[in-house]
C-alpha positions as CSV (number, residue, x, y, z in Angstrom):
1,X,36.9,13.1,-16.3
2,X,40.4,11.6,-17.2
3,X,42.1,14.0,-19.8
4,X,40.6,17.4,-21.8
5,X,36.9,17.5,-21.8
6,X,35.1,17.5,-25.0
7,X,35.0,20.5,-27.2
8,X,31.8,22.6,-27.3
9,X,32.7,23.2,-31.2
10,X,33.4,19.4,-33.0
11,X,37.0,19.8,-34.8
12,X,37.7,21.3,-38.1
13,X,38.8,18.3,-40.7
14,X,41.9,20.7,-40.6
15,X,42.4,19.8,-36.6
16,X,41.7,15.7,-37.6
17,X,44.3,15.7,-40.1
18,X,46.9,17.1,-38.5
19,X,46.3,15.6,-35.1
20,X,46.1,11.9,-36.7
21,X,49.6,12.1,-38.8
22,X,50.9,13.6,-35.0
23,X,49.3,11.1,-33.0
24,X,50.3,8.2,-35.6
25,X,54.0,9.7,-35.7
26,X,53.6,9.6,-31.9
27,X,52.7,5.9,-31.4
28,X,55.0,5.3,-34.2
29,X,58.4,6.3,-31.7
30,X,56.8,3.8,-29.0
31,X,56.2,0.7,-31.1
32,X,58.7,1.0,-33.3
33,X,60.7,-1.7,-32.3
34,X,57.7,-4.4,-32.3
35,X,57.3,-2.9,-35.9
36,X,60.7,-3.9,-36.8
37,X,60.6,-7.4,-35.5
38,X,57.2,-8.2,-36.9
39,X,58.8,-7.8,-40.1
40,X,62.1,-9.8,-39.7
41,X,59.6,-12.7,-38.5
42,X,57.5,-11.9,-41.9
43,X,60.4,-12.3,-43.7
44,X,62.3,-15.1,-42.0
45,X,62.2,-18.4,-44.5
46,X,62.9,-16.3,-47.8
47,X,66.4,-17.1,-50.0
48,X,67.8,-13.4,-49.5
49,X,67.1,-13.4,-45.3
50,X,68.5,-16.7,-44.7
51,X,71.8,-16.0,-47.1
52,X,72.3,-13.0,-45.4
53,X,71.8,-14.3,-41.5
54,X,73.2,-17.9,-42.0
55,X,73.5,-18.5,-38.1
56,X,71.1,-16.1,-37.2
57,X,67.2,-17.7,-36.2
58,X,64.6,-15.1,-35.0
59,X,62.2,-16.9,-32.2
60,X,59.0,-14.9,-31.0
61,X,59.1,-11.4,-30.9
62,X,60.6,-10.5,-27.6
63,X,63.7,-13.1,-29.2
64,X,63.6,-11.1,-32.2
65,X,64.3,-8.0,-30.2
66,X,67.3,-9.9,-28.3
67,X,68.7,-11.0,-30.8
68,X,68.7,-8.3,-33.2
69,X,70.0,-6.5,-30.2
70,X,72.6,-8.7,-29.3
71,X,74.0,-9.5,-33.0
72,X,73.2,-5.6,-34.4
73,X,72.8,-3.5,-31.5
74,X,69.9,-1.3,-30.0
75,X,69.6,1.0,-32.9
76,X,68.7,-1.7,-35.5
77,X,65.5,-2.0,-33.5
78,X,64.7,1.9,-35.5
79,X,66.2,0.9,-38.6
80,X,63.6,2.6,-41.0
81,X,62.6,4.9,-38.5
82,X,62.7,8.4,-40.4
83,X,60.9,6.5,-43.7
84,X,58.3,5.4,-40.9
85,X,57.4,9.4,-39.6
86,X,57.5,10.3,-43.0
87,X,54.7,7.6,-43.5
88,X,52.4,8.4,-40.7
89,X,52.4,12.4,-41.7
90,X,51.3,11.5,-45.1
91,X,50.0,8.1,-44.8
92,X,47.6,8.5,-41.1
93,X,46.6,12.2,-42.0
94,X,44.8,11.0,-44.7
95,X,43.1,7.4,-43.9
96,X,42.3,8.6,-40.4
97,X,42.1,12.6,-40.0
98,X,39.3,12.2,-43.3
99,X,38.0,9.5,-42.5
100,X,34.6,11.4,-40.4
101,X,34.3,13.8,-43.3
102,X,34.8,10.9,-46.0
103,X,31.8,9.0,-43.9
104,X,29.8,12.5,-43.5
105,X,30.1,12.9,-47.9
106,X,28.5,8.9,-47.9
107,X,26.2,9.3,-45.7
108,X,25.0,13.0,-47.5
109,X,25.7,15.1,-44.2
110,X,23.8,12.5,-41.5
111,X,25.6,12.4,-38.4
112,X,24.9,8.7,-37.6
113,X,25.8,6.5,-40.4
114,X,25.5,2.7,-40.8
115,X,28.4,0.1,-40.6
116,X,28.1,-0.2,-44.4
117,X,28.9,3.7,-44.9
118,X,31.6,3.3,-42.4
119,X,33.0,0.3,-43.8
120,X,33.2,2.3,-47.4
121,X,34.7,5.4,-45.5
122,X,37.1,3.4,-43.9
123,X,38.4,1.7,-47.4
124,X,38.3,4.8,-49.3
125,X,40.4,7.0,-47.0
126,X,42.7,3.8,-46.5
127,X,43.2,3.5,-50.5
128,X,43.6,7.2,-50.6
129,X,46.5,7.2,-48.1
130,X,48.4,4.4,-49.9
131,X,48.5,6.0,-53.4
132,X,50.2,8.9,-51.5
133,X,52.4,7.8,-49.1
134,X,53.6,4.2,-51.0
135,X,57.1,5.0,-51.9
136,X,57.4,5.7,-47.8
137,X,56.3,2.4,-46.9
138,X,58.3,0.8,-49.8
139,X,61.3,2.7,-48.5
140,X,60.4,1.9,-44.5
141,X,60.0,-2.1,-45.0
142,X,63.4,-2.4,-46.7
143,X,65.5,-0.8,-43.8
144,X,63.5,-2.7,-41.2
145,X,64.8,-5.9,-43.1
146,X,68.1,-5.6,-43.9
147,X,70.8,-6.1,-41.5
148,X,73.2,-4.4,-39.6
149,X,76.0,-6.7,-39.5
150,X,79.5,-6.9,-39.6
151,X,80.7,-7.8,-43.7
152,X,76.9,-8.0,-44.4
153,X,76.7,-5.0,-47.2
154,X,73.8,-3.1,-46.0
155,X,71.5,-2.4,-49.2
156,X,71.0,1.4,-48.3
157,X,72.7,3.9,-45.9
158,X,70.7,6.7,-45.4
159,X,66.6,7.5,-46.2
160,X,66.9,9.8,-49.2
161,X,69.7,7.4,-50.6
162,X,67.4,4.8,-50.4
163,X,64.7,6.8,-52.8
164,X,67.1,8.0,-55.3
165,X,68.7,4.3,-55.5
166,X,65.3,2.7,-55.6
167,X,64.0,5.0,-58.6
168,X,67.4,4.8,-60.0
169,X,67.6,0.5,-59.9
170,X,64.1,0.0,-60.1
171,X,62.3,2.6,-61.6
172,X,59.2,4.8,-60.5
173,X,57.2,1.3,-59.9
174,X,59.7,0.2,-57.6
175,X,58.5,3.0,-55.1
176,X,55.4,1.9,-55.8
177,X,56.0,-1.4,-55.6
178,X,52.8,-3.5,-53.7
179,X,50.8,-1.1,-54.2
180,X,47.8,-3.1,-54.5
181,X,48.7,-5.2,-52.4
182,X,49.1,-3.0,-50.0
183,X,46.0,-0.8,-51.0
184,X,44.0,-4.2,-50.8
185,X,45.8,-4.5,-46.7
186,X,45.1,-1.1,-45.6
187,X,41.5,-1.0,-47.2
188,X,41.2,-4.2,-44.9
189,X,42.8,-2.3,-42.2
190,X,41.4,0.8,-42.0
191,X,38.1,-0.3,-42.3
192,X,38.5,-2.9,-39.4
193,X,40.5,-0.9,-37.1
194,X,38.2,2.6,-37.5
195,X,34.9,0.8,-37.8
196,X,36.1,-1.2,-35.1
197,X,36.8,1.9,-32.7
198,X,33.3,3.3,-34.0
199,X,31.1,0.7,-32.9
200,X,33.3,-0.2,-29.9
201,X,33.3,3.5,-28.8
202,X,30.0,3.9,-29.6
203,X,28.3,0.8,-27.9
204,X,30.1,2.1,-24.4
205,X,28.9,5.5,-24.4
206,X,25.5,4.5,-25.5
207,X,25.1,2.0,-22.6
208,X,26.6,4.5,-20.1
209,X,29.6,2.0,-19.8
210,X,31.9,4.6,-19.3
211,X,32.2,8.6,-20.3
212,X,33.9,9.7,-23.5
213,X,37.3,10.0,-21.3
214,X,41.2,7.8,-21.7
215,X,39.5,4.6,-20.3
216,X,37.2,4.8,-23.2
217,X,39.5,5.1,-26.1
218,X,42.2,3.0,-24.6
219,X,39.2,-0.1,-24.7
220,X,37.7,0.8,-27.7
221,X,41.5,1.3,-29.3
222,X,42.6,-2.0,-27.5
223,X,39.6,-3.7,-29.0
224,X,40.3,-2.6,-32.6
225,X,43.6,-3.7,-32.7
226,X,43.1,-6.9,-32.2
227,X,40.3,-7.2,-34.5
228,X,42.3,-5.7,-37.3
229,X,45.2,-7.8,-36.8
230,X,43.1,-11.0,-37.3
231,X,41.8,-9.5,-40.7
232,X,45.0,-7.9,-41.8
233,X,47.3,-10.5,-40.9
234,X,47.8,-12.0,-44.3
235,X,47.7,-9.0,-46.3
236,X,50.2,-7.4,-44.6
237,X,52.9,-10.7,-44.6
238,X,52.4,-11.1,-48.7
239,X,53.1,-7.1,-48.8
240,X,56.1,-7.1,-46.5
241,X,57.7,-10.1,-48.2
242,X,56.7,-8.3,-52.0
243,X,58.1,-5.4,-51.2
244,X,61.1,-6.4,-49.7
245,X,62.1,-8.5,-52.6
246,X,64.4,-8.0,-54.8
247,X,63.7,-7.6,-58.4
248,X,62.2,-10.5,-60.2
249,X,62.0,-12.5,-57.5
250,X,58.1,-12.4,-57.5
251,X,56.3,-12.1,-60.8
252,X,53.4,-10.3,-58.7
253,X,51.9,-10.2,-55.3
254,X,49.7,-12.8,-56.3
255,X,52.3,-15.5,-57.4
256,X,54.4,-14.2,-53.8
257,X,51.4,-15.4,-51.8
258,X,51.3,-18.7,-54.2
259,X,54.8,-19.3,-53.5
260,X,54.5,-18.8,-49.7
261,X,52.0,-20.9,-49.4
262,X,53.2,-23.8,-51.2
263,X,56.5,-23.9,-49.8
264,X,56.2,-22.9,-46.5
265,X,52.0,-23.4,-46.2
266,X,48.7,-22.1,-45.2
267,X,50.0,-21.0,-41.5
268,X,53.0,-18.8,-43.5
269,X,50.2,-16.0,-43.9
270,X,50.5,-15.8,-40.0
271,X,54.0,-15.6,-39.4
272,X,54.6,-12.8,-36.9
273,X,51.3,-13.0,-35.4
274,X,52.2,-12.5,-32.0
275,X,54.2,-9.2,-32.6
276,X,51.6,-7.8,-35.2
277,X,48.8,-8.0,-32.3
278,X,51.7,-6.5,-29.8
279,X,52.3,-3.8,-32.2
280,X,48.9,-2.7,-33.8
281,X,47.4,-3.2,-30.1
282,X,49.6,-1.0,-28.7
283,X,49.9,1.8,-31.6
284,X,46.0,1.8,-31.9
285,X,46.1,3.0,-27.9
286,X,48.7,5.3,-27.5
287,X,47.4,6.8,-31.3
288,X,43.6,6.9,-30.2
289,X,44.6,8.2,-27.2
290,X,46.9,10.5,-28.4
291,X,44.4,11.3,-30.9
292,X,41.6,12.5,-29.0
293,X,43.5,14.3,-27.0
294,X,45.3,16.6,-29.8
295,X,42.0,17.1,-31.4
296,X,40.7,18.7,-27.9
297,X,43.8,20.7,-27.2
298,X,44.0,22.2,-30.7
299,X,40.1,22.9,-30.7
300,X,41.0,24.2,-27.0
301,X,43.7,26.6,-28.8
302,X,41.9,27.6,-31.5
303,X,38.8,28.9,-29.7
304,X,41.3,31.1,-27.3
305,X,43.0,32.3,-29.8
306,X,40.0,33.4,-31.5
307,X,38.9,35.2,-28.3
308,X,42.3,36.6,-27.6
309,X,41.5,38.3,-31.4
């Protein structure tokens, strides 16, 4: 067995919600970077970016990282970082640490539910999570785009400075702002990438492929990511782009995904493809992993320190 065995006792919803905003917050500090370059791609080709980086081109997303950290230095690649754990705690808590007792409350207490049940689990918690944790994301997306160069103003200077001037400019819908499109993306999302895991994880243990151990969960993770970056892909460039732009520019996040795609066309909705796949691969490993491993060391903890007592 690779890792902590299985606990006797399955974990509390309490254990699941705090182990998935740790674990998220966890493959957050390790992908990061790919995170950050994902969205300078996204945005590349909008009026704003290209005013602000006249000489500056952004080519796959190992180039993005060499550039960004030859023109802005290694600390630009984390730009956003604090508005991006402040995310996960409130944002993967909810879509993923619920998600089993979402699915158990569809499926009327059955333990095995169909993909249908799951699917609805997975979009329900995913909503759920954006309504909370929007203004995060708002806040997150905007420091991963703006840049960190010399006589470039930089738009905001610190994370709670960037809420306060937000609400203050914009309002309380500018916090919100994409909200459904990104409630429509991380329905899409979270249903893919958990229903995904499910069946993957599932099909491999029923078959006797492997035990429910790291090898397991990094495959079924690996799987999943690349399934929900095909589905999500998008989604997630027509939110990136709304959000990150300033007021007016977009009437909604309908007539931003009109506009991209008549200017720059269909394969605009795919821009930073490579780095998206890069990124959501490697976060859905190290947070699965990371995952099933907290849930059996707290569940390990909790059942000494009831003994102990």
């Amino acid at each position: 067995m690779v890792g902590l065995k299985p606990s006797d006792v399955p974990p509390t919803p309490s254990v699941k919600f705090l182990s998935a905003g740790t674990a998220a917050c966890i493959a957050d500090l390790f992908t990061f970077p790919l995170d950050t370059a994902k969205v300078r791609l996204q945005i590349q080709g909008e009026k704003a970016a290209v005013e602000a980086a006249k000489n500056i081109r952004y080519s796959g997303v190992f180039g993005t990282i060499a550039t960004m950290v030859k023109t802005e230095g290694p600390r630009s690649l984390y730009n956003g970082l604090v508005a991006g754990l402040q995310r996960q705690m409130a944002f993967a808590s909810i879509r993923i640490g619920l998600y089993d007792s979402v699915k158990q409350f569809y499926s009327n207490g059955k333990e095995s539910a169909g993909v249908g049940i799951k699917i609805l689990a997975g979009c329900t918690t995913g909503a759920m999570a954006v309504s909370v944790a929007q203004p995060t994301d708002v806040v997150k997306v905007r420091f991963q785009a703006q840049l960190t160069l010399k006589g470039v103003e930089r738009r905001y200077k610190g994370t709670m400075q960037a809420y306060k001037a937000i609400f203050r400019q914009e309002g309380i819908q500018g916090l919100w702002k994409g909200t459904l499109p990104n409630i429509t993306r991380n329905a899409i999302v979270n249903a893919a990438e958990l229903v995904t895991y499910d069946i993957i994880k599932e099909t491999i243990l029923k078959y006797k492929l492997l035990t429910d151990n790291l090898p397991c969960h990094f495959l079924s993770a690996f799987g999943a990511g690349f399934c929900t970056t095909v589905v999500a892909s998008p989604v997630d460039v027509v939110k990136t782009r709304y959000m990150n732009s300033p007021l007016g520019q977009y009437k909604s996040a309908i007539n931003c995904a009109w506009t991209m795609f008549t200017k720059e066309g269909p394969t605009a909705f795919y821009k930073g493809f490579v780095p998206s796949f890069l990124r959501m691969g490697s976060w859905n490993v190290v947070m699965f992993v990371s995952f099933e491993q907290l849930k059996r060391a707290m569940m390990m903890s909790k059942q000494s320190l009831e003994c102990t007592a």
